[in-house]
N, C-alpha and C positions, 0 to 999 in steps of 0.2 A: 616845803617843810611839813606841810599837812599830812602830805603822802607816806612822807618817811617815817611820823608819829601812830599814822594807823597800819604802817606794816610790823614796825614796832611792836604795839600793842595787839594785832594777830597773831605775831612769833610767838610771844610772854603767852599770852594763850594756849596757844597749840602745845609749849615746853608742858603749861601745866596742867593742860589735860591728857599729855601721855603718860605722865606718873599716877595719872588714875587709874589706869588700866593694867598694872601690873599685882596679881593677887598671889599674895604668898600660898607657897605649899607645902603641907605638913611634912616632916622627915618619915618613911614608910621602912617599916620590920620589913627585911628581905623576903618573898615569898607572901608577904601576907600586905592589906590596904588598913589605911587605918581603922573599920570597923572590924579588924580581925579575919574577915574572910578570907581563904585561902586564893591565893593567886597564881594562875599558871602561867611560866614563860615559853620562848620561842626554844626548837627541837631541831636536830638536823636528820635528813634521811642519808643511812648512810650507802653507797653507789653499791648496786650489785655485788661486786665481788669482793665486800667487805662487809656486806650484810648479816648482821645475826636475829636470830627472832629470842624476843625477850616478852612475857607477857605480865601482867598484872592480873591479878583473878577477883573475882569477885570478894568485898569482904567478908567474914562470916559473920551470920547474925546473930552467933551465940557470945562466942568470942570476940568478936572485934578486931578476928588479926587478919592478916592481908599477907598472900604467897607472892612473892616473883619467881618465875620458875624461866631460866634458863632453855630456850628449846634449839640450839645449835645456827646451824646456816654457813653461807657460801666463804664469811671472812672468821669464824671461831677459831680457828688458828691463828689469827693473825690480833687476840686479843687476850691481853694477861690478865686481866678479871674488871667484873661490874662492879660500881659501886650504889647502889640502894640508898635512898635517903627517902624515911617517913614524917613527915613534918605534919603532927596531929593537930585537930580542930583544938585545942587547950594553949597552941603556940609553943609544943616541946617534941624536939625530933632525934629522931633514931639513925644512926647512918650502919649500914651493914654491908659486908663483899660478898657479892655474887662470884662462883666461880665458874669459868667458858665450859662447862663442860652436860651435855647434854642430858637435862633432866635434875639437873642442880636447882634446889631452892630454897630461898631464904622467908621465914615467917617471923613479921615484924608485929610490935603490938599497936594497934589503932585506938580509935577511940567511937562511943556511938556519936559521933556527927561524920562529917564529910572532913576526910584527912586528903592530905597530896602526896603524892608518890612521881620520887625523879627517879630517873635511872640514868648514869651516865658509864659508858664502856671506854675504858685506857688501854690502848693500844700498844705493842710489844715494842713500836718506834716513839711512846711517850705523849703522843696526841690524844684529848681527852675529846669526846665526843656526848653530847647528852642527847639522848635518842627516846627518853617517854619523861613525859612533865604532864601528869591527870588527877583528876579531884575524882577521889573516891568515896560513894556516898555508903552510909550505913543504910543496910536494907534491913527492914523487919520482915519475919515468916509470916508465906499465909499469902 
């Protein structure tokens, strides 16, 4: 009987010291943590012969805008356009189309902190692909 009373009262224990260990977590703005920092997610690379080169340029440090420029590659035919999303350090984002065609760019307005820049390419078969997720900082001249 003794035995059964202190396995008993080990259980009741163990039950409530696992409900200790469970700490809530705040609901997070998609892209960003709750101190507002910008957050980047997972990219895929896509296989050689669907490959485009797409780059992000440096922001400008007068302006504050940010170029994506379109620079072709092995799968650009096989992609009916980019989509650009600017999600700035203030928490308000811009979404804009790139088009597959070499030398094409889009200038989006940033902000002076460090903005994110996504890029994801739709496919002419409907497959959406995101292929650049980067924090882009404001540079000062000099």
């Amino acid at each position: 009987m003794k035995q059964w009373v202190c396995i008993s009262i080990l259980a009741l224990m163990a039950i409530l010291l696992a409900g200790c260990t469970n700490v809530p977590v705040p609901p997070t703005v998609p892209g960003q943590n709750p101190a507002g920092t910008l957050v980047t997610g997972p990219v895929v690379t896509l296989p050689v012969t669907t490959s485009v080169d797409i780059q992000v340029m440096q922001k400008d440090s007068v302006y504050s805008t940010v170029d994506v420029v379109f620079g072709g590659g092995n799968g650009q035919l096989q992609v009916s356009y980019g989509d650009v999303v600017l999600t700035r350090s203030d928490g308000t984002s811009e979404t804009r189309r790139l088009q597959p065609e070499k030398g094409a760019t889009v200038t989006l307005q940033g902000t002076k902190g460090t903005d994110r820049v996504e890029v994801s390419v739709i496919m002419k078969d409907g497959k959406t692909y995101k292929i650049i997720d980067q924090l882009v900082p404001y540079r000062t001249r000099g």
